[in-house]
N, C-alpha and C positions, 0 to 999 in steps of 0.2 A: 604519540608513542609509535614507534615503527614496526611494523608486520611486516612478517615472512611466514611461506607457507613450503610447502612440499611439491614434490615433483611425484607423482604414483607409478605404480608397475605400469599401469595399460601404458600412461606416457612418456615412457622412459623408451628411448631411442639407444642402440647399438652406437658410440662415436660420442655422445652426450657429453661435456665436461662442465667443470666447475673451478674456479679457483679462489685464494686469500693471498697476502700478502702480510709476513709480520715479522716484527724485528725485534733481535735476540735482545734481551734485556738483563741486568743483571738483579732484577725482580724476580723477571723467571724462574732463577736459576734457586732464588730464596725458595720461593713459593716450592718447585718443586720438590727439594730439597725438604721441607715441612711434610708436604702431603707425602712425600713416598720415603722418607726415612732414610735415603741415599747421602752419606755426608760424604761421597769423596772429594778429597781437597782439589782431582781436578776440573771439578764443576762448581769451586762456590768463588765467587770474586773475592779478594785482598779488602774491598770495600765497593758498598754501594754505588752507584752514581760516577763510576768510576773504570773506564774500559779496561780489561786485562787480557793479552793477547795469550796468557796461561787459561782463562777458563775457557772449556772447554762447554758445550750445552750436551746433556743427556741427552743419548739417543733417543732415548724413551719420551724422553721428554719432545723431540722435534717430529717421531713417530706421532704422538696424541693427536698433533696440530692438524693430520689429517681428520681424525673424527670430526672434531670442528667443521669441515668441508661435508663430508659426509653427512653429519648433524644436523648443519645450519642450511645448507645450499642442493646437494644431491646426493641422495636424493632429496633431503632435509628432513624437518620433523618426520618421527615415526620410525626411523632408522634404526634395526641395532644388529650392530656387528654378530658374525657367527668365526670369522676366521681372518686372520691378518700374516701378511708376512712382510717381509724387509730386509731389503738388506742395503748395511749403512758403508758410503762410499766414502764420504767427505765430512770434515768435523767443522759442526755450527760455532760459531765462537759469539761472542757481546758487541754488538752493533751490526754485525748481518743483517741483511734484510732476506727472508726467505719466503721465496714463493712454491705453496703448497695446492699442486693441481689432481683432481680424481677424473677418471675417463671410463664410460663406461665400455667393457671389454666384450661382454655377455650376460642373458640375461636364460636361467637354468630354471630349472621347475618353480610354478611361480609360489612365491614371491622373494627367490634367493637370486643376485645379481653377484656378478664377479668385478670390478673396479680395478684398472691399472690408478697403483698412486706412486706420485713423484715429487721431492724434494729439491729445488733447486737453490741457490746463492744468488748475490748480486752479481757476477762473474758469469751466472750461466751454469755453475758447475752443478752435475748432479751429488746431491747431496744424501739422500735417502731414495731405494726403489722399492715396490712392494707389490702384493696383491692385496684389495679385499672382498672377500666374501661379507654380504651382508643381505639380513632379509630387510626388503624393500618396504613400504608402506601400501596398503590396496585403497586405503580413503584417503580422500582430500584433506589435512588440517592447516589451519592457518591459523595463528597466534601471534599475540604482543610479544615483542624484544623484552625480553624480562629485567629487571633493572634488579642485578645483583648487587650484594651488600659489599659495602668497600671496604675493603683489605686495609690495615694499617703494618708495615715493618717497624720494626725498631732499628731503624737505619742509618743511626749515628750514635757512638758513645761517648759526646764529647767530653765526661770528668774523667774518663780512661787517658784520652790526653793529658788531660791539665794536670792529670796526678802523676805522667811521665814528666812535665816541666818541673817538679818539684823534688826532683830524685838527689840532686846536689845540694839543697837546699838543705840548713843546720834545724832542726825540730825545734818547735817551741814549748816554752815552758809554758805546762797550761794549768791553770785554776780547773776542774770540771765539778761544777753545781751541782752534788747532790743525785749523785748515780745511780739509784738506791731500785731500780727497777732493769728487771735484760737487756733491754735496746740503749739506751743510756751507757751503761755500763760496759756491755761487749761492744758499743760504738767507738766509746774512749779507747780500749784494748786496741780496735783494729785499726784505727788510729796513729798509734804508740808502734806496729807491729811492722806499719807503712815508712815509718818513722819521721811522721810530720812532728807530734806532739810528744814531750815528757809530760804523761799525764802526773799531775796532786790531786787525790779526790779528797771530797768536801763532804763527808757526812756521818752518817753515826756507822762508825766501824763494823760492829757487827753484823749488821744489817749488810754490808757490804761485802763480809765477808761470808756471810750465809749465802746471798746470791750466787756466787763466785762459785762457791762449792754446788748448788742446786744446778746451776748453767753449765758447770762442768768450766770456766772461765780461769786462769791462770794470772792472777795479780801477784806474785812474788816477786819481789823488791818493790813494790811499788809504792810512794809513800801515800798515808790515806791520814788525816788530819780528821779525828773524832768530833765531830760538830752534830747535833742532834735533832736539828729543824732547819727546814730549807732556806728560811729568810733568816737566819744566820749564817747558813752555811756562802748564799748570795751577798753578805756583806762581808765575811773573810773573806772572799773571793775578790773583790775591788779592793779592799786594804793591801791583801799581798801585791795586788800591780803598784798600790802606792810605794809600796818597802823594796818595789824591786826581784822579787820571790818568784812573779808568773807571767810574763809577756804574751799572755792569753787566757780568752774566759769560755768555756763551755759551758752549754746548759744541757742540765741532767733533767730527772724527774721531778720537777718544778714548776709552776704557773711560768708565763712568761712576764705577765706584772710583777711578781714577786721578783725576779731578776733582776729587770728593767728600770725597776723601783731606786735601785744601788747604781746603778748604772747612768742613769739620767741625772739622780738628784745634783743641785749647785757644790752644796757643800761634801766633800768628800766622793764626789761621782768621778765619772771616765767623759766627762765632758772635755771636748776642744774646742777651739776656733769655730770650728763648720756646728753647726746641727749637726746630731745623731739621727740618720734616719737606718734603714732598713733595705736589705734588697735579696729576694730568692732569686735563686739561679735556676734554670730549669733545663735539663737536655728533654726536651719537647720530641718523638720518633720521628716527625712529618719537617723537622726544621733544621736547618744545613746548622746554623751557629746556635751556642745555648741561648735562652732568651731571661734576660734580666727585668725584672718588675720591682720596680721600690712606687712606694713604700708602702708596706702592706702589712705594716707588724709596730711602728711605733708613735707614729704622726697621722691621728686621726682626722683632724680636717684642717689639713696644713694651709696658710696663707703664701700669697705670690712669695714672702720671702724664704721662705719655709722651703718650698718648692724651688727655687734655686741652687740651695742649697742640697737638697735630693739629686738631682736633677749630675748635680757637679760630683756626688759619690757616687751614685749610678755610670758616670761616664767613667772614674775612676778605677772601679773596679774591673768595668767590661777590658778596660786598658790593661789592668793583671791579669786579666784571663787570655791576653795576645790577641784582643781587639784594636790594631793599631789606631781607628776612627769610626769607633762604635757609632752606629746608626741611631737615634734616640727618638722617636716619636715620643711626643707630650698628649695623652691620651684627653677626649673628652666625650660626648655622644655625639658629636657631630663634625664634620672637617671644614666647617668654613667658622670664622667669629660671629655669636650671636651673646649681644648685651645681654640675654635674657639666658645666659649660661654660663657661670663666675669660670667653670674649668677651660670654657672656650678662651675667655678674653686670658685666663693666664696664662694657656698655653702659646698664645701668641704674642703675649711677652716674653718669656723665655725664650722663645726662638729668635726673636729679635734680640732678647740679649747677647744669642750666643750668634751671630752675627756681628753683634759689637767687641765680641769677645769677653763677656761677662761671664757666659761660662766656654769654656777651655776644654777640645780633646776632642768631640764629637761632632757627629753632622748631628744636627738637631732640626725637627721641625712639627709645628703644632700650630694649631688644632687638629689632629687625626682622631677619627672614628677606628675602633677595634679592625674592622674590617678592612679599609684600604691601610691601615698601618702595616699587618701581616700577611695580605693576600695583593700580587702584583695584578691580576684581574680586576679585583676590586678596585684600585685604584686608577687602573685602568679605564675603566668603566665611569667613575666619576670626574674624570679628566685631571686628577689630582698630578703636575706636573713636578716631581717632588726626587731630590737624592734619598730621601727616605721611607719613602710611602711603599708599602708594599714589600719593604725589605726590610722594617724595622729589626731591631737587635735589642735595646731596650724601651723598653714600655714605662714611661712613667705616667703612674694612675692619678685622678681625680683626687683621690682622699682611700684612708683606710680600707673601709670595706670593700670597693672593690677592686681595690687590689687584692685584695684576702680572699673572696671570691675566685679572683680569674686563679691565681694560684692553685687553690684547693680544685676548679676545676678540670684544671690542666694537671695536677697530681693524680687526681680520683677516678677521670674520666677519658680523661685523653693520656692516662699510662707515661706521664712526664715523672722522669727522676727530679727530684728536688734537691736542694740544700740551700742553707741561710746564713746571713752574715749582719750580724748590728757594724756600721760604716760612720767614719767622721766621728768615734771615740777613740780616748788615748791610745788601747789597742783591742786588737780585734776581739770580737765577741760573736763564738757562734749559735745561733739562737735557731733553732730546730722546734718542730710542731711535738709536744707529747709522743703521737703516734708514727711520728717518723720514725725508719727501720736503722741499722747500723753505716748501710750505707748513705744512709741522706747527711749520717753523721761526720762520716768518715770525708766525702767529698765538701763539706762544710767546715772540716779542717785546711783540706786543700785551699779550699777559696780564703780561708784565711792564712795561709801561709804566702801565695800568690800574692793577696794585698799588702801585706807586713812587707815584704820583698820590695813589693813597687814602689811602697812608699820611702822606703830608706834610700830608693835608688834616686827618688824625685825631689826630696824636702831639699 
């Protein structure tokens, strides 16, 4: 760990300087923008990661970067300002590089020093001038670089897109399971209000309409189909797509077995061609594209063909979502093939098949370990020479659990918005956790209006 210490009064020289170099970011501009409560629209970027010759960096903000100087280097530890001044000449923008130098000017009854400070550009231009007054330090300390806690933005909202792709798009008729609790309920409405879905709810009316009123919720006109238990209310919900009634299935306050149950079975189910599998979408803060994880909700410990099949609606969907060659790592605990690991040798099937073109749409490649799948260091690191390592987009898992894991801890933990979609039935079904909020519901319509769309445009 790296140390730095101080410079003290006795050794502080008349002429003494110091400097940093750092480049305007449009983190900064967040961050500062959190900490000081300043929202002017001409200091926040249009978007992250993304230079804007409109934002402009707080003066305030490019003034601090002195302290830092002052702080870290001279006189360093022990430093604390008594007086500052400035006056700001030139305006910092996103991608500047600015170098911020202190000079000591005089040194007054001890231990108060006076400091010329100067902001300069890559250009040379002065940027920011100032004085500080600061008392000095009189003892020597020297300290560890302290290893602050890292910052997370929420610095992409990609179902705010996906839900602009879907503005021309005709609402679908939707079955919703059994709405019978808030989130459920005000999920469908908002929904409806988007104009993805015509909601039908599925349940025992009053119950429905007592919410409604306790929520303060507005269901008029809306039709509500009196059904009184949920695993009824889940098999009028797959009868009406048979009759033609609802070109989509929602899940309300319901197990997701109990759904599932209607939905899987041979006779009378939403069965097609492909396997039903499963797949969350997750806008992750830390990651440019959303990230897809199947199957994590209905194919517990799927076989190489099974897994194909996953593999072919994960790519599909990433393709409605305006993935034009969705990324796909086939996940296992390790990135080379080991016989003595079933998830290694399939996933290195799959990849091979989608070489052969068995499956269709995506770059595909596996065996990938979690880490070099999403981190390009990682992969880096193990010399993994790959179009997809490191850059993955969808994660296809081992088996159920953990998929259901990384999920939950990418919801729970790491502040990842969620939504879900049953995939490879007649039509879509969106299958959401219990504890999911309106909007996990809402953007879970979206992903299934997106797929409904793709597919009509692709059969």
């Amino acid at each position: 760990m790296a140390r730095f210490g101080n410079k003290t009064w006795d050794k502080l020289s008349v002429g003494d300087t110091a400097s940093l170099k750092r480049t305007v970011t449009s983190r900064d501009l967040y961050l500062f923008a959190h900490a000081s409560g300043n929202l002017n629209p001409l200091h926040l970027p249009v978007e992250l990661d993304t230079v804007s010759q409109a934002s402009v960096a707080p003066s305030m903000w490019v003034g601090s970067l002195v302290s830092s100087v002052l702080g870290n280097a001279l006189p360093g530890p022990g430093t604390l300002y008594l007086e500052q001044h400035f006056q700001f000449i030139e305006r910092a923008r996103i991608g500047d590089v600015l170098t911020v130098s202190v000079r000591l000017l005089e040194k007054q009854i001890k231990p108060t020093a006076i400091f010329e400070t100067n902001v300069t550009d890559q250009d040379n231009r002065l940027v920011a001038s100032g004085q500080a007054k600061v008392s000095v330090p009189v003892e020597a300390i020297e300290v560890d670089q302290p290893d602050l806690p890292d910052l997370t933005l929420e610095t992409h909202d990609h179902f705010t897109r996906l839900l602009a792709l879907t503005q021309d798009l005709p609402a679908m008729r939707c079955a919703v399971v059994f709405p019978t609790d808030q989130h459920s309920l005000a999920g469908a409405l908002l929904a409806s209000q988007h104009k993805l879905i015509t909601p039908l709810l599925l349940g025992p009316q009053a119950l429905i309409e007592q919410i409604a009123v306790d929520q303060n919720l507005d269901i008029t006109g809306i039709e509500i189909e009196d059904v009184q238990t949920d695993r009824d209310a889940a098999r009028l919900a797959v009868q009406m797509v048979h009759e033609g009634r609802v070109d989509s299935v929602m899940k309300g306050n319901l197990h997701s077995d109990d759904l599932l149950a209607q939905v899987v079975k041979r006779d009378g189910g939403l069965r097609s061609k492909r396997r039903i599998s499963h797949a969350f979408v997750l806008d992750v803060p830390t990651r440019p594209d959303p990230v897809i994880i199947s199957d994590a909700a209905i194919n517990i410990a799927p076989d190489l063909v099974t897994k194909v099949d996953i593999t072919q609606n994960a790519i599909d969907l990433a393709r409605a979502c305006g993935m034009d060659q969705p990324r796909v790592a086939v996940l296992s605990a390790v990135e080379t093939v080991n016989p003595s690991i079933p998830s290694s040798m399939d996933a290195a099937m799959i990849a091979k098949m989608a070489d052969r073109g068995q499956v269709k749409g995506g770059l595909v490649d596996g065996p990938l370990a979690m880490d070099n799948a999403i981190d390009m260091g990682a992969a880096r690191d193990k010399r993994i020479d790959s179009e997809v390592a490191g850059q993955a987009q969808v994660l296809v898992v081992p088996n159920l659990e953990s998929g259901n894991m990384l999920a939950k801890q990418l919801t729970f933990m790491s502040h990842a918005q969620p939504a879900g979609l049953v995939l490879g039935a007649k039509v879509p079904v969106m299958l959401t956790s219990r504890a999911d909020d309106e909007q996990a519901r809402l953007f879970s319509c979206v992903l299934a209006l997106l797929y409904s769309e793709w597919l009509k445009k692709t059969d």
